[in-house]
C-alpha atoms as one frame of an Amber mdcrd trajectory, in Angstrom:
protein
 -22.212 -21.990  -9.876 -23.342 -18.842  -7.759 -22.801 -19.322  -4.037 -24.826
 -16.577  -2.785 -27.378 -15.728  -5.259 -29.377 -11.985  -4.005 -32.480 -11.106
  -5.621 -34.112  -7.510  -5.268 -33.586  -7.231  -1.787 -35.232  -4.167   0.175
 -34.773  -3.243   3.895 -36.440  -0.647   5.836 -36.082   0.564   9.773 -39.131
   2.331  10.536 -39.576   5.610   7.534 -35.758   4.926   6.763 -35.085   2.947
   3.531 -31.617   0.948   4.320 -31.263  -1.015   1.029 -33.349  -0.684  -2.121
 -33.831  -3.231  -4.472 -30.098  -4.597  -4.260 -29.497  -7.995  -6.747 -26.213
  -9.564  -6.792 -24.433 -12.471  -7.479 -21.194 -14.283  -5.791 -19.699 -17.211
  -8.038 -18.002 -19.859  -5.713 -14.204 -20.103  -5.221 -14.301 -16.154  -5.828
 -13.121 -13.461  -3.569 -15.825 -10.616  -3.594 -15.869  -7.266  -2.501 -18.736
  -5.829  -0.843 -17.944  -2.028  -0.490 -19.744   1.264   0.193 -19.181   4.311
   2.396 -20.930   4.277   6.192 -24.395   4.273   6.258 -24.828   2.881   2.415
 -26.406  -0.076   3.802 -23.355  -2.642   3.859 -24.058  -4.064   7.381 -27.767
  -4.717   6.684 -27.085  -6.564   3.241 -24.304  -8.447   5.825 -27.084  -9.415
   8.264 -29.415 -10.404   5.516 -26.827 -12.923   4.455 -26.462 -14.255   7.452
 -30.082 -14.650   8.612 -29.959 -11.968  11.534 -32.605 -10.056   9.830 -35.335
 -10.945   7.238 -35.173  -8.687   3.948 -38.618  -7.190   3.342 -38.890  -7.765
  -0.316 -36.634  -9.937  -2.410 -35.151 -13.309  -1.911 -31.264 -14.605  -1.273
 -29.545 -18.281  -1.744 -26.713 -18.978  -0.182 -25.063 -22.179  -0.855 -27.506
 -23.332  -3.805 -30.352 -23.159  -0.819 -32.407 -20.489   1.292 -30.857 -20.153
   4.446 -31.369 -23.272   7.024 -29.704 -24.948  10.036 -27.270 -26.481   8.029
 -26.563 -23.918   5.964 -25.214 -21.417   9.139 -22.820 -23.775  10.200 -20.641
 -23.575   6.837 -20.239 -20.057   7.223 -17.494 -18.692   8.956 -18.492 -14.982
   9.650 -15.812 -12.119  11.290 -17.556  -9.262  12.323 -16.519  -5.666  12.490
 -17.151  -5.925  16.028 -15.197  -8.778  17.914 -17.127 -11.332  19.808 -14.464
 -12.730  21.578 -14.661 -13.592  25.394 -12.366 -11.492  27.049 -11.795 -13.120
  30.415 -11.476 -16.811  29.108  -8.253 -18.199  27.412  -8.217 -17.800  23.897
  -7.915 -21.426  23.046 -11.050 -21.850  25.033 -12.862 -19.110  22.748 -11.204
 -21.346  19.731 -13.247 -24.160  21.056 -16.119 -22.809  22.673 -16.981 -21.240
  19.179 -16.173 -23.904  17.051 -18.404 -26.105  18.930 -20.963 -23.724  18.905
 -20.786 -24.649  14.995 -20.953 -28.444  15.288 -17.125 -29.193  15.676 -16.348
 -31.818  18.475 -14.166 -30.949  21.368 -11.063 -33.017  20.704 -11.120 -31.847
  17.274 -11.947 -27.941  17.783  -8.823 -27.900  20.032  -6.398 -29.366  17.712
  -7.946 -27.087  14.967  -7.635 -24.106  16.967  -4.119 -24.828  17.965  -3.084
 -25.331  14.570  -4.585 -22.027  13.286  -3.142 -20.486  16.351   0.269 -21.325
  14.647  -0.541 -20.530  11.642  -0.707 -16.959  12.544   2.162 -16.653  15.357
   0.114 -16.763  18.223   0.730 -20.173  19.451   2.513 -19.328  22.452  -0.613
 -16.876  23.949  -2.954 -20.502  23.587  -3.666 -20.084  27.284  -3.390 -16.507
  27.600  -6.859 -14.797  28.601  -8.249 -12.588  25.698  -7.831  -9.545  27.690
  -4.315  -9.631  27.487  -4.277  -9.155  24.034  -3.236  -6.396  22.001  -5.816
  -5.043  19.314  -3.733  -6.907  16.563  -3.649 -10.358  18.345  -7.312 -10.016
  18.764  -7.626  -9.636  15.393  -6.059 -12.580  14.681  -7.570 -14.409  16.930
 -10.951 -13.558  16.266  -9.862 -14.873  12.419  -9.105 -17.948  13.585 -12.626
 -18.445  15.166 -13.709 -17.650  11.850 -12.102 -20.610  10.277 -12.382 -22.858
  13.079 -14.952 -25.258  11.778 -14.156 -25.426   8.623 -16.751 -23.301   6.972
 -17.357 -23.508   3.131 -18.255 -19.462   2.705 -16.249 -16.681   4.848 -17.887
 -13.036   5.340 -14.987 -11.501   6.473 -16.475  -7.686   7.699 -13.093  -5.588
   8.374 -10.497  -8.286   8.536  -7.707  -6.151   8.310  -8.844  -3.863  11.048
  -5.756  -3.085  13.714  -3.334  -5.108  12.139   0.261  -3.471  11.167   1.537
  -4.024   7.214   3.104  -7.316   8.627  -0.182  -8.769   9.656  -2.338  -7.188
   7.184   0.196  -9.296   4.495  -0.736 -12.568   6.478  -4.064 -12.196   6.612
  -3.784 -11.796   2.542  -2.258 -15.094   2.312  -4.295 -17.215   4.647  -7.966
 -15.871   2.001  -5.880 -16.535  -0.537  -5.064 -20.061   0.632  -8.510 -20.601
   1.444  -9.937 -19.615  -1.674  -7.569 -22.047  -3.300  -9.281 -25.028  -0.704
 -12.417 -24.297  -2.633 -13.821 -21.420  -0.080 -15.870 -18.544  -1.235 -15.265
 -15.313   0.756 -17.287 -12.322   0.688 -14.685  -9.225   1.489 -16.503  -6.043
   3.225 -13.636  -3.348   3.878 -12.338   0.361   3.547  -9.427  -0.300   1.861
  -9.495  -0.410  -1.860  -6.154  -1.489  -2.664  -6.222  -4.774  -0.536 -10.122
  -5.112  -2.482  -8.035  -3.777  -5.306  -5.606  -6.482  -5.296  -7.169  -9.575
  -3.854 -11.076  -9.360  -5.190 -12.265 -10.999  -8.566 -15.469  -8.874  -8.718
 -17.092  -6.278  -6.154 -20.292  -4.842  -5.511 -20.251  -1.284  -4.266 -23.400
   0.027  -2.646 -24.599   4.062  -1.736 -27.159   5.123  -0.289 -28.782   1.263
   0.075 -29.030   1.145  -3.930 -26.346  -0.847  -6.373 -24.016   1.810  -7.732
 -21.181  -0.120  -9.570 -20.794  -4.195  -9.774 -18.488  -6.507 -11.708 -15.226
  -7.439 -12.213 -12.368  -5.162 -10.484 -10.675  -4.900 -14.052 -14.130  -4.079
 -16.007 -15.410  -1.405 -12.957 -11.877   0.406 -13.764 -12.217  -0.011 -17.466
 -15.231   1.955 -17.565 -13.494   4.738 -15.930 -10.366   4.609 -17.409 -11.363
   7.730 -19.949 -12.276  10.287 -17.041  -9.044  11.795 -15.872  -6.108  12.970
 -17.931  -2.868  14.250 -16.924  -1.368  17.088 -18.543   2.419  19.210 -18.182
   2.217  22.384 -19.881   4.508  25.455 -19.931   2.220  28.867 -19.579  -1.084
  29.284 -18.537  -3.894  26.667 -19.112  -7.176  27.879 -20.941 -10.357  27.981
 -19.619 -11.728  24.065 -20.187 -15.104  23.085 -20.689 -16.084  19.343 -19.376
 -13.449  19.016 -16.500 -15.225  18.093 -13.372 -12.513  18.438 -11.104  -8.869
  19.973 -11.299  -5.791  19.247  -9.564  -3.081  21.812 -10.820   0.531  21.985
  -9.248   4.059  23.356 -10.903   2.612  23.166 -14.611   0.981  19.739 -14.427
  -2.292  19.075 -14.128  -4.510  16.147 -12.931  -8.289  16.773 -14.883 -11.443
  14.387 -14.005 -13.512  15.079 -16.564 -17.451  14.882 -17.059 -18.672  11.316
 -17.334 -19.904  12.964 -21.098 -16.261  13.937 -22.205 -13.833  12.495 -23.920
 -10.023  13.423 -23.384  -9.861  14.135 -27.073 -12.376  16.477 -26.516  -9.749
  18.286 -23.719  -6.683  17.877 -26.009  -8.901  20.068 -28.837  -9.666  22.533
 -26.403  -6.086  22.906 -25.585  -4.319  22.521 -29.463  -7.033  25.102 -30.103
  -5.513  27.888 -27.833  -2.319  27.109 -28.796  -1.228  25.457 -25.209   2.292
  24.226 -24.984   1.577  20.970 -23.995   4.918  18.854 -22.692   2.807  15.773
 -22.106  -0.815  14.288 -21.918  -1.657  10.805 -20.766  -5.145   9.257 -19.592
  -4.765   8.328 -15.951  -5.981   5.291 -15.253  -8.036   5.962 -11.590  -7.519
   3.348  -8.438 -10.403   1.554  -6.911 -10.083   4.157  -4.360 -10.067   7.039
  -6.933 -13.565   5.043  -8.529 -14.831   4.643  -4.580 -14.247   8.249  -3.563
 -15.369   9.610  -6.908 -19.059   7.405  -7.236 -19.715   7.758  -3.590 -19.235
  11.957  -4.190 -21.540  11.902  -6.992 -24.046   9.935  -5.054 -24.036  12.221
  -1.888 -24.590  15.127  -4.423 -27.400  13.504  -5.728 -28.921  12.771  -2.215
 -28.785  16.431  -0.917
């Protein structure tokens, strides 16, 4: 069963067209990445979800209804921007918020202590915000997050200012929480963590749907567009290749979304290359990212 079901969704800010007839689906107990460069319209689809803005056109469902009372407090939402208050302890944030969401005082404070633990920050309980690093803010702004309990998490830059250590943590506490039965919707820069922790992900440019689907099906349909090649000599001229990274006789091709590699490997048999080795690269997430978000900014100038 879909947890957030999106339907055609438009958005505009005065003449400026932020996201353009967007439809997506997120299945529950899935992980799902929500990617894009700046500006593609991430943060409004974000907002949308969470009721801070109407969409113009379209409709979205989330949690098998359209968005009501009830419905806001079982999400748990981190925002790229931390809403913490800075001059108040952080276990009073932990219950201030949680409250905010329905939780009841004596509850929200053992909750919040026990998340506090769970990511090494008990001992700063009564410690004002403030006196934080960027890190522990992090954290503790996750912890907000999960607070009350929430059935769906938008998590919008969790990883932001954590060290490897951290980042690794955070990891394992979605991971855990997708395993309780949560659905979390993943909006981040970094492809491998999307890479290794998302079922499916949507990737938007330029407010329009660019790739969507499973991680292992988005890098399927790539995997014929880069080759790698060691050669002794001097390559040939090579029609198709989009792109060419060449260094001490090997060479890194991306080719033309309309070329095949066996197309390449004719080109080079046929001018009597000596070829040492040639293997079809299989491209990263990131590779995918930087590559479809290129091609789009070429088509918007």
């Amino acid at each position: 069963m879909a947890c957030i079901v999106v339907d055609g969704i438009y958005k505009s800010y005065e003449n400026f067209e932020a996201v353009k007839g967007v439809s997506f689906r997120v299945e529950d107990q899935e992980i799902f990445g929500l990617l894009g460069p700046n500006g593609a319209g991430k943060s409004s689809i974000i907002k949308m979800l969470l009721d801070f803005i109407k969409p113009d056109n379209g409709t979205i469902t989330v949690l098998n209804a359209p968005f009501n009372e009830k419905t806001k407090g079982e999400i748990g939402y981190l925002p790229e921007e931390r809403g913490l208050y800075d001059n108040i302890s952080v276990i009073d944030n932990l219950c201030y918020l949680a409250m905010l969401k329905g939780a009841n005082p004596k509850e929200a404070k053992g909750t919040g202590l026990a998340l506090l633990k769970r990511v090494g920050l008990e001992e700063q309980a009564n410690a004002k915000v403030n006196a934080l690093s960027k890190g522990q803010k992090q954290l503790v702004q996750l912890c907000v997050t999960l607070a009350h309990n929430p059935k769906l998490l938008i998590l919008d830059e969790p990883f932001s200012g954590l060290d490897p250590t951290n980042r690794e943590l955070v990891k394992h506490i979605m991971l855990e929480e997708r395993a309780k039965g949560k659905t979390i919707v993943l909006s981040t820069h970094m492809m491998n963590e999307v890479e290794e922790l998302c079922d499916r992900a949507l990737m938007i440019s330029n407010g329009r749907r660019v790739l969507y689907g499973r991680i292992q099906e988005i890098k399927a349909s790539y995997a014929s567009n880069c080759v790698f090649v060691e050669f002794e000599g001097v390559l040939p001229h090579l029609d198709g290749i989009e792109k060419a990274d060449i260094k001490n006789n090997c060479a890194e091709f991306y080719l033309r979304v309309d070329v095949t590699p066996q197309y390449i490997l004719r080109q080079l048999v046929s001018a009597n290359t000596q070829i040492r080795r040639f293997d079809i690269k299989e491209l990263s997430l990131n590779d995918i990212f930087i590559k479809v978000a290129e091609a789009e900014q070429w088509i918007r100038q």
